[in-house]
N, C-alpha and C positions, 0 to 999 in steps of 0.2 A: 143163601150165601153163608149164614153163619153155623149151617147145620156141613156145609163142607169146609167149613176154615176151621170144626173143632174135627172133623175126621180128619183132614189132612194135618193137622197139629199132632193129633195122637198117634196118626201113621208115622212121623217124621222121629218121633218119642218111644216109641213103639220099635222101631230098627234102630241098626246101630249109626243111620246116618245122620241124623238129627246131635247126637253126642258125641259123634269125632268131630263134625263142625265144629261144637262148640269146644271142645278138647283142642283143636287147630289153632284156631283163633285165641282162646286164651291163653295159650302157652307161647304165640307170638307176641301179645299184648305186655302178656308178665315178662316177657324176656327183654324189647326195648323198653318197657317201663323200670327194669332193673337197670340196664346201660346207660340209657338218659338220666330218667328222673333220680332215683338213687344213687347211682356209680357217680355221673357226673353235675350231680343239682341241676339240672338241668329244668328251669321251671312251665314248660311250654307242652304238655300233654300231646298238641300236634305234631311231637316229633313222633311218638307212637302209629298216629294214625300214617303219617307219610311213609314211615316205614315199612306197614305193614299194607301197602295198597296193592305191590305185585302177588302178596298172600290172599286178597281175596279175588285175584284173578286164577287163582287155581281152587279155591278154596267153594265159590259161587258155583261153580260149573257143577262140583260134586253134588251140593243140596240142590240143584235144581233137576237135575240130570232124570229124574226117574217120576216127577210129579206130573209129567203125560202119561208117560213111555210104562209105567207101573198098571194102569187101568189097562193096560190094552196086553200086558204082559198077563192079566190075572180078566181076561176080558170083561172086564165091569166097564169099559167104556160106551161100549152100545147101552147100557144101562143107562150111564148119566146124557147119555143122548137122546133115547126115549122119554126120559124123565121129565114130569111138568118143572122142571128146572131152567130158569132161562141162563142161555150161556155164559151173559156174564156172569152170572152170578156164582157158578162152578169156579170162570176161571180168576175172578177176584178170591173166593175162598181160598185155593189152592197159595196165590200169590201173596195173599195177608200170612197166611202159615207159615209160607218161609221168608216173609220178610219180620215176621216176631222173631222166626230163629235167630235171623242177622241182628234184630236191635239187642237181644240180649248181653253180648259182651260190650257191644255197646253203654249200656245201664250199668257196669263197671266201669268200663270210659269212665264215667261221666262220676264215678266216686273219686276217682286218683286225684284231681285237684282239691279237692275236697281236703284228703290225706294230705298231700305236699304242701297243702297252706298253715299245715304243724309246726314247719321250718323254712318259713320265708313268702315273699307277695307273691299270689299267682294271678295270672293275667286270664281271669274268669273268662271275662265277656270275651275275651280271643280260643279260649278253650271251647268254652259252649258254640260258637261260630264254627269252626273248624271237628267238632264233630256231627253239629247239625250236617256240615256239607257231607259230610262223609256218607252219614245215613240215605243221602237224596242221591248222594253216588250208587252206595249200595242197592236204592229201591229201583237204580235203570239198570244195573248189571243184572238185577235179580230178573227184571222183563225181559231183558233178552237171552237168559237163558230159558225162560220157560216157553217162550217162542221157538226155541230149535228143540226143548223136548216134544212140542207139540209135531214140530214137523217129523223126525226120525221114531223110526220103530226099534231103535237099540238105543240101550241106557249109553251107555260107551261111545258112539258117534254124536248121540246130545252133548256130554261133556266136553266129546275132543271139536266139536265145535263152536261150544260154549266159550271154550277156553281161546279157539282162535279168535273169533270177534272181539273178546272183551281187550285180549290180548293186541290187538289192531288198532281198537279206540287209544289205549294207551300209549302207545308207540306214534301213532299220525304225526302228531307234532313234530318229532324227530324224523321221520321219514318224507313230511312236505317241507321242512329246514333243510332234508340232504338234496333235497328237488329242486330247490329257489329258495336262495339266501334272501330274496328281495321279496317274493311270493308273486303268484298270479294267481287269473282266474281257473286251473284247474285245483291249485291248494288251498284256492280258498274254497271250493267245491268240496274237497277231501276232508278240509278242517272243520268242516259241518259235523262230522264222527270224531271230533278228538276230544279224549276226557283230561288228560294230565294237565294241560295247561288252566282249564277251567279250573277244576280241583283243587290244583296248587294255591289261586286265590282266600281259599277259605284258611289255609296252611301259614299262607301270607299276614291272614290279620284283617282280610277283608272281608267284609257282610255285601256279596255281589250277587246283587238282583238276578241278574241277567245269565248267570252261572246256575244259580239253583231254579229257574224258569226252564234252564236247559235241560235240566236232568229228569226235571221233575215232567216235563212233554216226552221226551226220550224216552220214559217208562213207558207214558201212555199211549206213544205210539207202538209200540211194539205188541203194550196189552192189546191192543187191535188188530196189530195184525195176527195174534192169536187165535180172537175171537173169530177173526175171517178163517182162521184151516179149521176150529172147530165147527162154525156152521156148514163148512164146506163138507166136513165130517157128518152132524148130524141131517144134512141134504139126506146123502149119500145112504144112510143107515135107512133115514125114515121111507125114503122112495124106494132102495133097492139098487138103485144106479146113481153115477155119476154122470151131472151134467156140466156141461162148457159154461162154461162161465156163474159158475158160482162161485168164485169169488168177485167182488163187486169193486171192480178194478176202479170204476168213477170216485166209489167212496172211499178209498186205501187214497188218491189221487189228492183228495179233499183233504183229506182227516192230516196228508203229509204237508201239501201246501198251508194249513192251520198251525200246524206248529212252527213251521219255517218263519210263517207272517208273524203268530204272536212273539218270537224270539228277535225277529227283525225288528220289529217296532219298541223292546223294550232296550234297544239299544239303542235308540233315538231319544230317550231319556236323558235330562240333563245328568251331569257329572255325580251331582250331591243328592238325588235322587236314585238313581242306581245302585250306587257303591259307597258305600259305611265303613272310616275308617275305624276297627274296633280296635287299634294297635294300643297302649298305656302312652306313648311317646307321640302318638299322633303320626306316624313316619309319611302316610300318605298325604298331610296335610299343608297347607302353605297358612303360616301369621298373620297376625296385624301387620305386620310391616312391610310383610311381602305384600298384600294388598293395598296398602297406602303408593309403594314404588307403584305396583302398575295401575292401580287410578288412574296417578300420576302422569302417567304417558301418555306423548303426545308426537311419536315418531313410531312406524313400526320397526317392530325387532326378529329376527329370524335367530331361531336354535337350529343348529346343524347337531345330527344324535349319525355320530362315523358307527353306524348300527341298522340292520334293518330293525324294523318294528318288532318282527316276532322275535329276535333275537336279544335286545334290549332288555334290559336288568327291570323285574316288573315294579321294582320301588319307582327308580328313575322315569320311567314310561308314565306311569301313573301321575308323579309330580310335573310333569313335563302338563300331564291335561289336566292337569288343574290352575294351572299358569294359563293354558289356552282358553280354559274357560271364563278365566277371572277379567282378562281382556282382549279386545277385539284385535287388537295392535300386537298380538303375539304368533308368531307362525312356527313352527314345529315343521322339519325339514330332514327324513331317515336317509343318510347314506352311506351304505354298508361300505366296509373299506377292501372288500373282493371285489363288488363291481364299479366303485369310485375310487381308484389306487393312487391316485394325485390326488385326489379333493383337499384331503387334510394338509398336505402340503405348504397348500398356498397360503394356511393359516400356523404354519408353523408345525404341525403336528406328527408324529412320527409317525411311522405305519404299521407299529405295534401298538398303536394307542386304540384298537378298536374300542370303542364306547366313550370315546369321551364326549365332549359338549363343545362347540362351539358357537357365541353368541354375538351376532354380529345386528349392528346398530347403523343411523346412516353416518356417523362421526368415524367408528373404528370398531374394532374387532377383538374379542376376549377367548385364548382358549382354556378351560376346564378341563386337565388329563382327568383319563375314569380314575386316576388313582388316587385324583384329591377329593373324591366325593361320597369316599366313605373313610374314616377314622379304621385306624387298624392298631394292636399289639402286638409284641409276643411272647406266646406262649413259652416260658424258658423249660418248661416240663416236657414238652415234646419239640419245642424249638416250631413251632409253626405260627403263621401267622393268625391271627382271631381278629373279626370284622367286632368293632366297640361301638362305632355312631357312621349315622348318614349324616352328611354337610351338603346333601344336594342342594334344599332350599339357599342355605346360608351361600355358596358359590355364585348357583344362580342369580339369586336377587343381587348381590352383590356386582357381578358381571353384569345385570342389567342397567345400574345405577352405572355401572362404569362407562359402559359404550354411550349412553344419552348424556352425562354430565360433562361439563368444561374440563378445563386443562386440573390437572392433580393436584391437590392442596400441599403443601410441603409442611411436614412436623418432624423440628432438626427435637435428637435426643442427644444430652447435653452428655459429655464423654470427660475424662483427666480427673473425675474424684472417685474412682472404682464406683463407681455407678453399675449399677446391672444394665442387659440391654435388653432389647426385647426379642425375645427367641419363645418357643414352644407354642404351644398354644395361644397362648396372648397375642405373641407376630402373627399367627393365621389370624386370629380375632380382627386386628388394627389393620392387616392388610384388605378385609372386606370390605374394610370402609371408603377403600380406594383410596388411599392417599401416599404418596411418596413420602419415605421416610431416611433421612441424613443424618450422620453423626454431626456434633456441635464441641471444639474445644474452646471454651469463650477465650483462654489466655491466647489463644491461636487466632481471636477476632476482635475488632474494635467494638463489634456490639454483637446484639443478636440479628440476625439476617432479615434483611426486610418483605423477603417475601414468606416468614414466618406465618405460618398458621395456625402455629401452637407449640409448644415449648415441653419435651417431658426429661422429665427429673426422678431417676427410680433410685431411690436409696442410698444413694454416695455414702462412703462409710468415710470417705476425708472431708474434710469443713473446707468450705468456695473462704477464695481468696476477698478479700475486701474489694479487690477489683471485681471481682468476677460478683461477688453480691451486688455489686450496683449496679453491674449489666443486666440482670435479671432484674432489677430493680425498677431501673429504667424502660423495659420489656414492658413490663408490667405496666406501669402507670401511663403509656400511648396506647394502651387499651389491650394488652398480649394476654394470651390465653394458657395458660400453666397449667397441666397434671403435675403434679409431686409426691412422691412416696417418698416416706423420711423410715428410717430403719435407729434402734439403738445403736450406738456405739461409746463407747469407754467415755470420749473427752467430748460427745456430743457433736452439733455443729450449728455453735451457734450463730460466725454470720450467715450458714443459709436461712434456717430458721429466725433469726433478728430481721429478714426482711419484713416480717409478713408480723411484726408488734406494732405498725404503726398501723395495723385494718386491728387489732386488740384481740391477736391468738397467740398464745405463747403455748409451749409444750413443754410437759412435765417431764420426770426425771424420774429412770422406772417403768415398769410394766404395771400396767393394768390388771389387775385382779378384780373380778366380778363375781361373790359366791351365790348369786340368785343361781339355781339351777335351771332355769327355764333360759337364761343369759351365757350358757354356755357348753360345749361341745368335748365329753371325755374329759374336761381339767378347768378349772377358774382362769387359765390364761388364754384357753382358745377360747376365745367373746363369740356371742352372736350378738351384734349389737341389736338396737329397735331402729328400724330403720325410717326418717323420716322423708315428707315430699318435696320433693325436687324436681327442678330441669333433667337433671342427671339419673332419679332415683323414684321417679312419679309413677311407672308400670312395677319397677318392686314393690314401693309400697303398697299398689294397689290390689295387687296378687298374692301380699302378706310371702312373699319368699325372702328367705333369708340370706345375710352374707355375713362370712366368717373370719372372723379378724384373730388369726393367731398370733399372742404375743406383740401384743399394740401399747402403743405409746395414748396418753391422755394428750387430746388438746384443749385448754382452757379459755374460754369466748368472753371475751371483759364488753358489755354492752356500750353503746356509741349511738348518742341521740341525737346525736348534731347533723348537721341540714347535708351536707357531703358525707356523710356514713356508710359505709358500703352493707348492702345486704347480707347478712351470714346466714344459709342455714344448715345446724347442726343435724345433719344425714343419718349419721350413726352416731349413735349414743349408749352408755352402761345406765345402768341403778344409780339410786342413790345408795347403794352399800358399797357400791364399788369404791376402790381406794388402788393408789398407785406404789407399788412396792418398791422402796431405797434401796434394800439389802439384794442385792441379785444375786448371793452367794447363801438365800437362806436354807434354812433344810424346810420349809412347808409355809405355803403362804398365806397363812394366819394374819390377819393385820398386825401391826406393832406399830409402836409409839415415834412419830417421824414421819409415815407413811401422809401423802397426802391425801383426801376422801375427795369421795368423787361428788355430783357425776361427770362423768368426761364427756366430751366428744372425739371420737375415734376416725372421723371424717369430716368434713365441714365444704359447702361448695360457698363460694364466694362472688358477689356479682358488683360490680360500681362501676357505676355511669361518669366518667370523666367529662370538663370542660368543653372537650371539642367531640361532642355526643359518641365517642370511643367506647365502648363496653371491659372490662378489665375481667377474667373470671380465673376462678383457682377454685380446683378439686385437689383436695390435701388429703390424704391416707396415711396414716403410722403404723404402717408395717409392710415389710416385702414381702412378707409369709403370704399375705392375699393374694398377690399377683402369682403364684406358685399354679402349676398344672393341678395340683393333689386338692387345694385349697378349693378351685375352684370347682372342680369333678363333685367334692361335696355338698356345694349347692346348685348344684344341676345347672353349671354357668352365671349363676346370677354373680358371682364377683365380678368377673368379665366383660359382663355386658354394662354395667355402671361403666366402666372405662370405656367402653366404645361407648356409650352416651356420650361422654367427655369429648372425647376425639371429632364425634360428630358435631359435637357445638364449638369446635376448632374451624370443623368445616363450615361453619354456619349453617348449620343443617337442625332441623326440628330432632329427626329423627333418626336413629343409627340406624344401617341396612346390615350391620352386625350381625349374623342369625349364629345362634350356637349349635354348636351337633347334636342329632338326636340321638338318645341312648336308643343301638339297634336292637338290643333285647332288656328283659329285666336283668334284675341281678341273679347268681344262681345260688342255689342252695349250700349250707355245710353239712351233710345227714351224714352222721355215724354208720361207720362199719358196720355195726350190730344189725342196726334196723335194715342195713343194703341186705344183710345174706339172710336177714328173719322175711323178705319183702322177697328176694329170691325163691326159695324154698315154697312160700304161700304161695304166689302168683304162677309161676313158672314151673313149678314142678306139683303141688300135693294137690291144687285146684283141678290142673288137667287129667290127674289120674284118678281124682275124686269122678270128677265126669264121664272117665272112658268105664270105670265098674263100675257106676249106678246102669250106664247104656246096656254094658257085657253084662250085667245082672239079668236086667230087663228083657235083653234079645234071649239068654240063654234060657229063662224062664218061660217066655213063650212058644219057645222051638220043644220043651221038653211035654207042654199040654197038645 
């Protein structure tokens, strides 16, 4: 075998076919690797290989097309027939030759992340995944083309068949999609040959067992059925005649049912055994707290996906079975909205909403449009829109808490002192939590409502009426449960803040300056405090992630040892260097003489147990700048999800079913003009024509001996 995998090497080296291949492929490689990765930062190498997957369907056929057809052209095939050479071993040599040719640009591949990780994180372990699939793509296209060169006695008919097969597998999908939206048994018969959809997984982010088992039999049956026209050839040479049935129909029968079984069987594999999600975000994964909800359950729940399966978005699909696998009470229910054109209806749902989610419980029913289950921008440079996060999980789990849980907890937010309200991100946030949420103007109420669940307070920039302090006062002390964001302003406000000196917090005057650099983000006012454990704050601290208090006020905690003392603990906290600035009109925040020294507390949660065993709690924040979309985008949701903790122990709930969206790709790059058109010119243009005159060297050297 290895004395024909270096002649066929040299032969492939040797013509000019060997070095337009690789002149083809690199110039397609250098060209989306200039578009993507260069042009647009684009930090994900798989867009290269996606792109270029219809090129090695024309590109395959050429290198394969003559690695039969060439022996018999130059009759040295009766030779290697005669030969004490056993057949496989010819036609592995032949097939390792030109699958080196194919890994070679490959082995470039596989430097570009390398390069792009000069300027900015790249997602290795997704790159390396998604070219490995590529290569197992390439080693089955490569078998089937050397199977129809074996069958054809013209170079030219091997390719144009080549090219129609390979051409076939790629397409299936789309062609048993225009067959049956829903699928049957003849597509699913068909879709035993389809590659794009497989493929696409490795593209996706996933390490899929069952995908590279296909490819990798796929090869092997074809190298078989090779070997079967070769022996049928060396019969035929060695005897003189051709006899009926030399090919050995039982065992082509065998060798097919073998690969069907072993591909069937590794689909019978659980979830987390098959498929690895390699994404940096996890996209394919469900939380701790999505597994804590279905534990939890103890009703079944039905998802309705207005989608057939094969059509279905393969993040969505994906998380959908991982829900099903995590509990037995979860059932997963495809109905396309061609052939169920009322179904959605009855739950509300438009008939434009194909892909959404609905999740239905035995209490009530939730619908999920597709359009809330991905996070979107846009782009003002082309005006279009760009996919930012998946919120599947967080929809989900949330809709599944919602359908099994009681009547909806009410949190009025208190309105009439310009308060902010809750909008953007944050309202998606608080809305997961399931709870109904009403404006509150206390001058407009004798008290605070008694089917309160929680009370929130974001920044009022005017001071509560002395009336209006007592009501919250009173709230408070029958055990009410209070979020409060307090923001600077001019003249302060101190009866809302005088509530809360008899638990022994008072708040400074000034912003917070912290010059540890380790304590803060671009400037000494945007804090990162240290964040301490909490009810509210116990998975931050545990996971050391961070949250970002821009431009915060100090709260100072006078200790209280007496037997009714409410528990305070300081959550977020500065240095001891930190000091709080008088002058807000300075020019650099230097300390000066006045300022008062820290350290602060930046947050504080608050717990006391009242008289009539009532629980009382307060989560205090000094600054609205945290509740900001921006703010919290910088630490990957963690502001956010502190406040759904809150909200969820409104609800009396252990745990928030909160989930934040996942970031759907990395970030992308900033790469200089310079390096786009130096990176151009290398890849795309002087590499390919480097390869086409060493080949045109080579062939013209040997045509002239």
């Amino acid at each position: 075998m290895i004395a024909i995998y270096k002649r066929e090497l040299s032969a492939l080296f040797h013509s000019m076919i060997g070095w337009i291949y690789l002149a083809v492929m690199m110039f397609f490689v250098g060209l989306y690797f200039s578009i993507y990765n260069l042009g647009q930062g684009y930090p994900y190498v798989a867009a290269i290989l996606s792109s270029i997957l219809f090129v090695v369907i024309l590109a395959v056929p050429i290198l394969t097309m003559r690695i039969m057809t060439e022996d018999k052209r130059h009759h040295t095939d009766k030779l290697l027939y005669t030969a004490p050479v056993q057949t496989i071993g010819v036609i592995l040599g032949k097939y390792f030759a030109m699958l080196t040719v194919f890994a070679l640009p490959l082995l470039v591949v596989c430097i570009l992340p390398v390069f792009l990780s000069l300027y900015g994180k790249v997602p290795f372990l997704e790159t390396y995944v998604a070219i490995l699939g590529f290569f197992v793509y390439g080693a089955a296209c490569i078998a089937i083309g050397q199977f129809l060169s074996a069958l054809s006695e013209n170079q030219i008919v091997a390719a144009i068949l080549s090219f129609l097969l390979l051409f076939l597998g790629y397409m299936m999908s789309g062609i048993t999609g225009f067959m049956s939206a829903d699928g049957n048994l003849l597509t699913k018969i068909l879709n035993c040959y389809s590659f794009s959809e497989r493929i696409q997984t490795f593209f996706d982010g996933v390490c899929d067992l069952p995908s590279y088992l296909y490819f990798i039999t796929l090869a092997a049956v074809f190298l078989f059925f090779t070997y079967e026209v070769l022996q049928k050839k060396r019969f035929s040479v060695s005897t003189g005649r051709i006899k009926r049935g030399a090919f050995s129909t039982g065992l082509i029968a065998v060798v097919i049912a073998a690969a069907v079984a072993a591909n069937w069987a590794v689909t019978l594999l659980p979830e987390k055994v098959k498929q690895f999600d390699v994404t940096q975000e996890g996209l394919y994964q469900i939380g701790d707290q999505t597994k804590e909800v279905l534990k939890n359950l103890n009703e079944d729940i039905t998802i309705y996906v207005l989608s057939s399966e094969e059509r279905t978005d393969s993040i969505i699909a994906r998380t959908l079975e991982k829900y099903k696998e995590a509990s037995d009470h979860i059932r997963i229910e495809y109905k396309p909205t061609d052939l169920y054109p009322e179904f959605g209806a009855k739950y509300g749902a438009e008939s434009s909403e194909s892909g959404s989610l609905i999740v239905e419980g035995s209490k009530r029913y939730k619908l999920i449009p597709n359009s809330n289950l991905y996070e979107t921008e846009i782009d003002y440079t082309t005006y279009s829109q760009n996919v930012t996060g998946f919120d599947g999980e967080g929809r989900i789990t949330s809709a599944i808490a919602y359908v099994t849980g009681d009547d909806l907890p009410i949190l009025y937010q208190v309105a009439g002192h310009d308060e902010l309200q809750l909008s953007g991100d944050l309202l998606k946030s608080v809305e997961k939590e399931n709870v109904e949420i009403r404006d509150l103007n206390l001058m407009e109420n004798a008290a605070v409502p008694e089917d309160a669940s929680g009370l929130l307070i974001l920044a009022p920039t005017k001071d509560y009426s002395e009336d209006d302090a007592k009501k919250v006062k009173e709230y408070m002390d029958n055990g009410g449960k209070v979020l409060l964001v307090t923001t600077l302003t001019q003249d302060g406000t101190p009866n809302l803040t005088g509530i809360f000196s008899e638990y022994g917090l008072r708040l400074t005057k000034g912003l917070v300056v912290d010059p540890q650099a380790s304590r803060y983000y671009q400037n000494p006012f945007m804090l990162l405090p240290e964040v301490a454990s909490s009810v509210v704050s116990a998975d931050l601290f545990s996971k050391k992630r961070n949250i970002l208090m821009p431009y915060a006020q100090g709260i100072v905690v006078t200790e209280d040892d007496s037997e009714n003392a409410p528990e305070i603990t300081q959550i977020l906290t500065t240095s001891d260097d930190s000091y709080a600035k008088q002058d807000l009109n300075m020019e650099n925040w230097e300390y000066e003489e006045g300022d008062e020294t820290g350290p602060f507390a930046l947050g504080v949660y608050l717990m006391k147990l009242n008289d009539d065993t009532s629980e009382t709690e307060l989560l205090w924040l000094t600054t609205e700048n945290m509740i900001s979309d921006q703010a919290n985008a910088l630490t990957a949701g963690a502001n956010f999800e502190m406040l759904s903790n809150m909200v969820a122990r409104m609800k009396q709930e252990e745990n928030s079913v909160s989930i934040p969206a996942k970031k759907y790709m990395a970030d992308s790059f900033t790469i200089p003009r310079s390096v786009f058109f130096f990176g151009f010119a290398i890849t795309t243009l002087l590499i390919p024509v480097i390869l086409l005159g060493v080949g045109l060297s080579i062939w013209l050297g040997r045509r002239k001996r």
